[in-house]
C-alpha positions, 0 to 999 in steps of 0.5 A: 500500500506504499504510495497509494493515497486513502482519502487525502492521504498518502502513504509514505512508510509501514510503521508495523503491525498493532493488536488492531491493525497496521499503522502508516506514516502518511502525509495530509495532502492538503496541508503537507502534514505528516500524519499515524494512520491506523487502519483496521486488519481487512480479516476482522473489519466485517466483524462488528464487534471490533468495528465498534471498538474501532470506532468508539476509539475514535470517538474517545480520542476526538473528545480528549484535547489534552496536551499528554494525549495523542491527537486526532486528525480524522477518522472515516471509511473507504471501501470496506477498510477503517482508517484512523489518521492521528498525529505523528509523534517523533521520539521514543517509547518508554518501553525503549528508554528503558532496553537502552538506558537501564532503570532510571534514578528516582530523582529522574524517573519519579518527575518523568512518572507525574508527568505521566500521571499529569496526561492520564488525569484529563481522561479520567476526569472525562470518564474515559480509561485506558484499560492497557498503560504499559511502557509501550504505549507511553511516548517520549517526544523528541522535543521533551514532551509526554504522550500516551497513547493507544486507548484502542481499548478504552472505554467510557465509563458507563457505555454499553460494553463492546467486548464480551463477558469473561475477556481479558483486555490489557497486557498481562503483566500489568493488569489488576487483580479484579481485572483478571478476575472478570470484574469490571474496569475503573480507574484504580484498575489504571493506577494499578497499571501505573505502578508496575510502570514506576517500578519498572522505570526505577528496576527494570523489573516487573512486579510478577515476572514468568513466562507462564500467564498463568503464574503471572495471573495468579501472582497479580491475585495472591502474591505481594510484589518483592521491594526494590532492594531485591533488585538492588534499587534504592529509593526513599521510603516514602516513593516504595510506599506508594508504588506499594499503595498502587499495587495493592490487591484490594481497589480501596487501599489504592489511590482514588485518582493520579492527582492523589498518587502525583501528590504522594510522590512529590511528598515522598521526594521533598521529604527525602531531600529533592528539590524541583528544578528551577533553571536547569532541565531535567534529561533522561538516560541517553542512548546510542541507536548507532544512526539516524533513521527513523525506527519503529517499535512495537508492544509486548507480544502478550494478551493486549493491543500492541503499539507501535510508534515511530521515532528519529534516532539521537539522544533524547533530553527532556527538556522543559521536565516538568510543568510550568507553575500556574501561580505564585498561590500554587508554587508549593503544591506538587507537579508543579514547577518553573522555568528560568524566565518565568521563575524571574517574573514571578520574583518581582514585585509592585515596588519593581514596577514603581522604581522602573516607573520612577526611572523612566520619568527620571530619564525622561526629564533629564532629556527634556533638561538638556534639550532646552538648555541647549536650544537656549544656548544656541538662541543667545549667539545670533542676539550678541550678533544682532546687537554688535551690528546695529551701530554699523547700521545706525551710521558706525563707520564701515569697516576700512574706512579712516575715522577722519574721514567718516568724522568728516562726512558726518560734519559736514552734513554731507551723507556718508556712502549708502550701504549696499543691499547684501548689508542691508539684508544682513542688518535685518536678519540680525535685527528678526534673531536678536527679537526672537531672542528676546521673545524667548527670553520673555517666555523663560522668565514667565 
């Protein structure tokens, strides 16, 4: 299908194969934009059941416009084949991250994780679960950012159910115990699925690990997950207590929502000593993926839907790590913090802007000062002028002439040479400088 072009979109690239169907890096003809097309495997697209999971993914999806979920662009049929075309991530999954970096220390992994929680929220606060959070479908964008991705499974809470009774959605080794049960998902089933992912984060480890789902299953039920000292983790009390808190069997022990847990982990951080960022980013581990090419990574193989996600090669850095603050009123409540430029803002004050104004006006004045006196200056010259040269005028004697003979003229009544016009001319343009100067001196001492 390389090349052909669906609806206004061409097909550019096969990322791989998901639990739904194939996905397609794809570009939007109309904008030239680089686009995710998923579409619906052909051999289940008759089935309805699966259509009406296609379809309310879509639905979901077009609802959530939140900054930590994928986006969706558009979602139609052509032929007998459903596409689903969302936004292209650049980056790398979690999942990823992980393989090729190690565990993660707590100081980085455990921010990294509440901003996790932080994308998750908005969907839960609008009813809708994911039903199958794993590394694998959390992305980590080249520009620093945090989506999840994936609610192929998903559904809304209270909705008509679109799978059948006794079947298990999600991936094995991070569902929860009343899941696997047959019971009914809800959000503390999310949180549960959000703690095997911090312990793996900082162990590299899951809680319950075999080969067999069947030991996988019943240790989700009956077994309490090992501490991370098992694996040589070290981590603050307070952080072990609520990845604890989140895999506990009962729904009830577990945190009610990712706001609650979010706030137990900055707790537990700022009790063991951590401090939020102000200037500095936070980075993530670094790895070598030996070029540049785009790569495409899928999913565990186990009983959910996979994902698979495209990203450029490089080193990632997450820049802009944690959330900016809303206000100076929430500077300490958890999740939040700020960066360089708006740390400074917030520092100043209404004497800041007073002093600032008072500056200004100082400058200003000052200005106006030194203007005027130089104008002032410049207007008392050509009034000197004007005066030395009015005698000439009224019958001085001209310059070169012997005082004899101007004394002469004078007495005996005989008129002395008449001045020629370029000193007359001269005389009055002395005469208008020197009222002007006079007019604006009249005008200073008012």
């Amino acid at each position: 299908m390389i090349g052909q072009v669906i609806g206004q979109y061409r097909l550019v690239e096969k990322l791989g194969e998901g639990g739904m169907g194939a996905v397609y890096k794809g570009i939007d003809t109309m904008v030239e934009r680089e686009v995710a097309i998923k579409m619906l495997r052909p051999d289940i697209a008759g089935q309805p059941e699966l259509v009406e999971r296609f379809r309310t993914e879509a639905i979901m999806l077009a609802k959530l416009n939140s900054p930590g979920i994928a986006t969706l662009y558009n979602f139609f049929r052509q032929g007998e084949d459903y596409f689903m075309v969302m936004e292209f991530l650049a980056g790398r999954t979690l999942e990823q991250t992980l393989l090729n970096g190690g565990p993660m220390a707590w100081e980085r992994g455990v921010p990294l994780f509440c901003r996790i929680l932080q994308s998750i929220e908005p969907a839960h606060r609008a009813g809708i679960l994911h039903r199958d959070i794993k590394p694998a479908n959390i992305m980590l964008t080249d520009r620093g950012g945090v989506k999840v991705m994936d609610f192929g499974i998903a559904r809304v809470l209270g909705a008509a159910r679109v799978t059948r009774v006794g079947r298990v959605i999600g991936t094995m080794q991070y569902i929860s115990p009343e899941r696997i049960q047959g019971a009914e998902a809800d959000i503390p089933a999310d949180i549960y699925s959000l703690g095997v992912v911090l312990y793996e984060m900082l162990s590299c480890h899951l809680p319950f690990e075999s080969v067999n789902d069947f030991e996988i299953m019943r240790s989700h039920i009956h077994a309490p997950p090992p501490a991370l000292a098992t694996y040589g983790v070290s981590v603050p009390a307070g952080v072990e207590r609520a990845i604890m808190k989140a895999l506990a069997k009962r729904t009830p022990e577990r945190f009610g929502s990712c706001s609650e847990m979010e706030a137990a982990l900055w707790s537990a951080m700022q009790a063991a000593g951590w401090r939020r960022p102000v200037t500095a980013p936070m980075t993530l581990p670094q790895w070598n993926t030996g070029s540049g090419a785009d790569h495409a990574f899928t999913g565990h193989a186990g009983g959910g839907a996979e994902t698979v996600l495209a990203g450029e090669g490089g080193t990632y850095s997450a820049a802009g790590a944690l959330r900016e603050q809303a206000s100076d009123s929430r500077a300490s409540e958890p999740g939040y913090s700020t960066t360089a430029a708006r740390s400074l803002l917030d520092r100043l004050t209404w004497k800041h802007y007073v002093a600032a104004a008072v500056l200004a006006l100082a400058l200003g004045a000052g200005a106006m000062l030194a203007f005027h006196s130089l104008f002032r200056g410049s207007a008392a010259q050509p009034s000197n002028a004007g005066q030395s040269a009015r005698p000439a005028v009224q019958g001085a004697p001209a310059p070169g002439l012997p005082q004899s003979s101007a004394a002469d003229s004078s007495s005996n009544g005989n008129p002395g040479p008449e001045p020629d016009a370029k000193a007359q001319e001269k005389a009055k343009a002395s005469e208008q400088q020197r009222r002007r100067a006079a007019a604006l001196k009249a005008l200073d001492e008012k």
